[in-house]
C-alpha positions in Angstrom: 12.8 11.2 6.7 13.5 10.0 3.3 14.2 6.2 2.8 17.1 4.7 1.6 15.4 3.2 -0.8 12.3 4.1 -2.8 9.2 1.9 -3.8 9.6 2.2 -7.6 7.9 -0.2 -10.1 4.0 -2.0 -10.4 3.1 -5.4 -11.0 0.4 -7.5 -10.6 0.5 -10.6 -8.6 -1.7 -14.4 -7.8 -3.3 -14.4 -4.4 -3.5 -17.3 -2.7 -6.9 -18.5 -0.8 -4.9 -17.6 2.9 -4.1 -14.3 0.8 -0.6 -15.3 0.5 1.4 -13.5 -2.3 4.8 -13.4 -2.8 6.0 -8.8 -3.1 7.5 -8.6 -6.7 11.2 -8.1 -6.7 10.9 -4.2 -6.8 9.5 -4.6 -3.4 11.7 -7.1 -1.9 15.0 -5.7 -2.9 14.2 -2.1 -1.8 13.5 -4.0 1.8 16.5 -5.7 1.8 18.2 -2.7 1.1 16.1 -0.6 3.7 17.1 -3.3 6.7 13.3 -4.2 6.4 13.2 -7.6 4.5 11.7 -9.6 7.9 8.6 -7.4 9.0 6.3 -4.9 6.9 3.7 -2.7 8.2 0.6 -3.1 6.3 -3.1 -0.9 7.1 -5.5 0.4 5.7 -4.8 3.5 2.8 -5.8 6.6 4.5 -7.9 7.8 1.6 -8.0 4.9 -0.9 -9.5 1.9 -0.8 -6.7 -0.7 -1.1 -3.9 -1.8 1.2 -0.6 0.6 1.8 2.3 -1.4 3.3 6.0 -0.3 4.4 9.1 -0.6 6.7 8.8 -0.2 10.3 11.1 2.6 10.2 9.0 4.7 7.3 6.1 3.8 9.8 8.1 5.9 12.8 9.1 9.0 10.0 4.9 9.2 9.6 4.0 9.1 13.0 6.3 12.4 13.4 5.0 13.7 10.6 2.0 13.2 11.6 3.0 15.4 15.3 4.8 18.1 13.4 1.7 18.6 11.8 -0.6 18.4 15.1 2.0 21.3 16.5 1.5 23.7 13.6 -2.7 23.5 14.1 -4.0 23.4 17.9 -7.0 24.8 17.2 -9.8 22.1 18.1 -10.8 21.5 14.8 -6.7 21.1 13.5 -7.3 18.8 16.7 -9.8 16.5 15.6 -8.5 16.0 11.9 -5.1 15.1 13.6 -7.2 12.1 15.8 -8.8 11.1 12.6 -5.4 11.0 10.7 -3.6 8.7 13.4 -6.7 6.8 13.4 -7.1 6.3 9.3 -3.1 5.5 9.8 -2.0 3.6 12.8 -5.3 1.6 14.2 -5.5 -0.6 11.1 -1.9 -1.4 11.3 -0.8 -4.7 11.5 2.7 -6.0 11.3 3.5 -8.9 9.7 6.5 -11.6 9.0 7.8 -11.3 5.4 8.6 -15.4 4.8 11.6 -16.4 2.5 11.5 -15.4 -0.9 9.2 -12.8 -0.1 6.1 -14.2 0.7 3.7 -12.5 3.0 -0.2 -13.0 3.9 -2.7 -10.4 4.0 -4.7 -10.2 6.8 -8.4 -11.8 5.4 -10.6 -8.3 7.2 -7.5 -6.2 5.3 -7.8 -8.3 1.8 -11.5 -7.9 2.3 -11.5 -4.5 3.4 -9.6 -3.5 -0.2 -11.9 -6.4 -2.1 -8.5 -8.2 -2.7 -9.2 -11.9 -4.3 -7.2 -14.2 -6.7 -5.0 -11.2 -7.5 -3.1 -7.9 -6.0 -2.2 -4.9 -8.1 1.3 -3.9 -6.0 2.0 0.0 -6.9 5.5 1.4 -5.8 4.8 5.0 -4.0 8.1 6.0 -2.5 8.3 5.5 0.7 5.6 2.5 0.4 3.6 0.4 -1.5 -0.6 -0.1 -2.5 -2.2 -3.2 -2.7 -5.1 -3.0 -5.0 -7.7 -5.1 -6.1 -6.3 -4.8 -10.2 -10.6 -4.8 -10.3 -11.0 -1.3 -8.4 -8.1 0.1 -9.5 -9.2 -0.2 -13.2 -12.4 1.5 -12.5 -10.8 4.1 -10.2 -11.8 7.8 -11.0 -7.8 8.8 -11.1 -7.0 8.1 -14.9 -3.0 8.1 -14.2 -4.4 4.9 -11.7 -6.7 3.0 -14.2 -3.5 3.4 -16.6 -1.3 1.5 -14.3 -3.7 -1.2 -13.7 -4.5 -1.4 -17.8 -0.4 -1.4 -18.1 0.3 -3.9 -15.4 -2.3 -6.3 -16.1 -1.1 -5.9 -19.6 -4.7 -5.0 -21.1 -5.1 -4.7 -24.6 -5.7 -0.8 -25.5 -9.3 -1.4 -27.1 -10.1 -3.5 -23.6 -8.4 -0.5 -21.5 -10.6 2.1 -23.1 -13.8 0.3 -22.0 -12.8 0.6 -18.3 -12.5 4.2 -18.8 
């Protein structure tokens, strides 16, 4: 299932000390237009270490994902790595309220979870968004990612090329 609206943008954002942020308009307005602006899902990344957040609905169009692939491999290792998936994706979970003008509050085992202090790196990804610490996505080993954080957090080019 592909969203009605897409996750497009990056910014980076204060956290406050009960990890209260407020989703940059990018975020909130592709909510409001998915039907999704009271609730988000938020988890653990499957693979990452920082947050991945989205609708309810996208959170339904993984999950049968997620059995489409289980039907393609029953063999018992296909098995395991599908219990491993829905476990990386669903047992973190959490939903939570999204407050007027698009405030929410990280969970404090999430934020810590994904090192998230006085500030969150939000990445659009399609059908969801990342929460990053701005500090380990700079020193991440995908370059196209410590870009974003250098361009978000508006780093000066001779600063960016130390991080590398």
């Amino acid at each position: 299932m592909i969203p009605a609206s897409l996750f497009i943008g990056n910014s980076v954002v204060g956290v406050g000390p009960g990890g209260e942020l407020s989703l940059p308009g990018f975020v909130a307005k592709a909510l409001i237009r998915r039907g999704s602006d009271r609730e988000i899902v938020l988890g653990l990344h499957e693979f990452e270490r920082c947050l991945v957040a989205f609708d309810p609905e996208y959170q339904r169009a993984l999950h049968i994902d997620l059995e489409r692939r289980r039907r393609l491999d029953e063999s018992p290792a296909g098995q395991a790595d599908h219990a491993s998936r829905a476990r990386r994706l669903f047992a973190s979970a959490v939903r939570i309220p999204v407050r007027e003008n698009a405030r929410i509050a990280l969970p404090r085992p999430l934020a810590l979870r994904a090192a998230i202090g006085g500030e969150a790196l939000i990445l659009g990804a399609g059908g969801a968004i990342e929460i990053w610490s701005p500090d380990l996505a700079a020193r991440s080993a995908d370059p196209a990612l410590r870009d974003l954080a250098a361009f978000a957090a508006d780093i000066p080019i001779s600063e960016k090329e130390k991080l590398s």
